[in-house]
N, C-alpha and C positions, 0 to 999 in steps of 0.2 A: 504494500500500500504506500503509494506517494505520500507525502506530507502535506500535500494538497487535496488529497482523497481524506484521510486524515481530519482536516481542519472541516470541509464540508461536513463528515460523519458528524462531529461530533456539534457544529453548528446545528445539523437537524435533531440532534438529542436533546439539544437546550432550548430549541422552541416547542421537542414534544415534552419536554418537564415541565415549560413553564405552560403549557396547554392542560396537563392533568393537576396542576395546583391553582388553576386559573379557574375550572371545570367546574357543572354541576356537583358535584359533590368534596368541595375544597375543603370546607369544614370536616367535614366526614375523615379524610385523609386525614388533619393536620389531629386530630384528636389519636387517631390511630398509631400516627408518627408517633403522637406524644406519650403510650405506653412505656411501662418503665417492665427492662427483662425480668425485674421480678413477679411484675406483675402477670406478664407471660409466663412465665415456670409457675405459677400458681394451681396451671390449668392440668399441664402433666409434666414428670422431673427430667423429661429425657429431652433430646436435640429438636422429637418429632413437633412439638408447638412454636419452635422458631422455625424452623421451617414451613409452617401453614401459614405462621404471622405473615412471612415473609411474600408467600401465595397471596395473601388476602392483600397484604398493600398493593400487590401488582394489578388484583383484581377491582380492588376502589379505584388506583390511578388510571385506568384504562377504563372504566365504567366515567370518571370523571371527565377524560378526555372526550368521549364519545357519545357527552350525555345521555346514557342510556336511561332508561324509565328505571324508576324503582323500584319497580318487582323483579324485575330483568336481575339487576342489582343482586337482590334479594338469592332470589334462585343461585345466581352463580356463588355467592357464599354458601349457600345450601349445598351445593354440588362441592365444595372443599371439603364439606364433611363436620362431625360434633365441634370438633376442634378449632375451627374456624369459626363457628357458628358461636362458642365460648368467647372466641377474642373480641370478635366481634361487639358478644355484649355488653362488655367492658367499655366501650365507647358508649356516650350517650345518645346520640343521635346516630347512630348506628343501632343500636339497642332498642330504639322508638319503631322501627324497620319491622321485628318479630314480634310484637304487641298484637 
């Protein structure tokens, strides 16, 4: 990769970052961001909840980017399974989502 390929790549990574903290669901992320790992080890003691955490922010960020509906939303954390579904409710407005 050129260093000009390079500098493109990574230009179009910074307008898609600032597009999913820009997004329908901003708040939604930065609350998420703002989990503390202990607060995630709460859920189960092994590697497997930062890992889903990890799932789940990709899936708020790309939900936010793409303003999807909130059920949409919804489901695809459903589809990550309990454990996502736990991090999740940790966030408040995330949590309002499964009510």
């Amino acid at each position: 990769m050129t260093p000009e390929e390079f500098k493109r790549l990574l230009e179009g990574k910074v307008a898609e970052n600032r597009a999913q903290f820009e997004g329908q669901y901003k708040a939604e992320l930065n609350e998420l961001l703002g989990l503390s790992k202990d607060e995630i080890n709460e859920i189960t003691p092994d590697l497997t909840d930062m890992q889903i955490y990890d799932q789940l922010i990709t899936v708020v960020k790309e939900a936010s980017k793409a303003n999807i509906e909130q059920a949409q939303l919804l489901a695809s954390i459903q589809e990550l399974g309990e454990v996502a579904v736990k991090i999740a409710k940790k966030v408040p407005s995330l949590s309002a989502m499964f009510a």
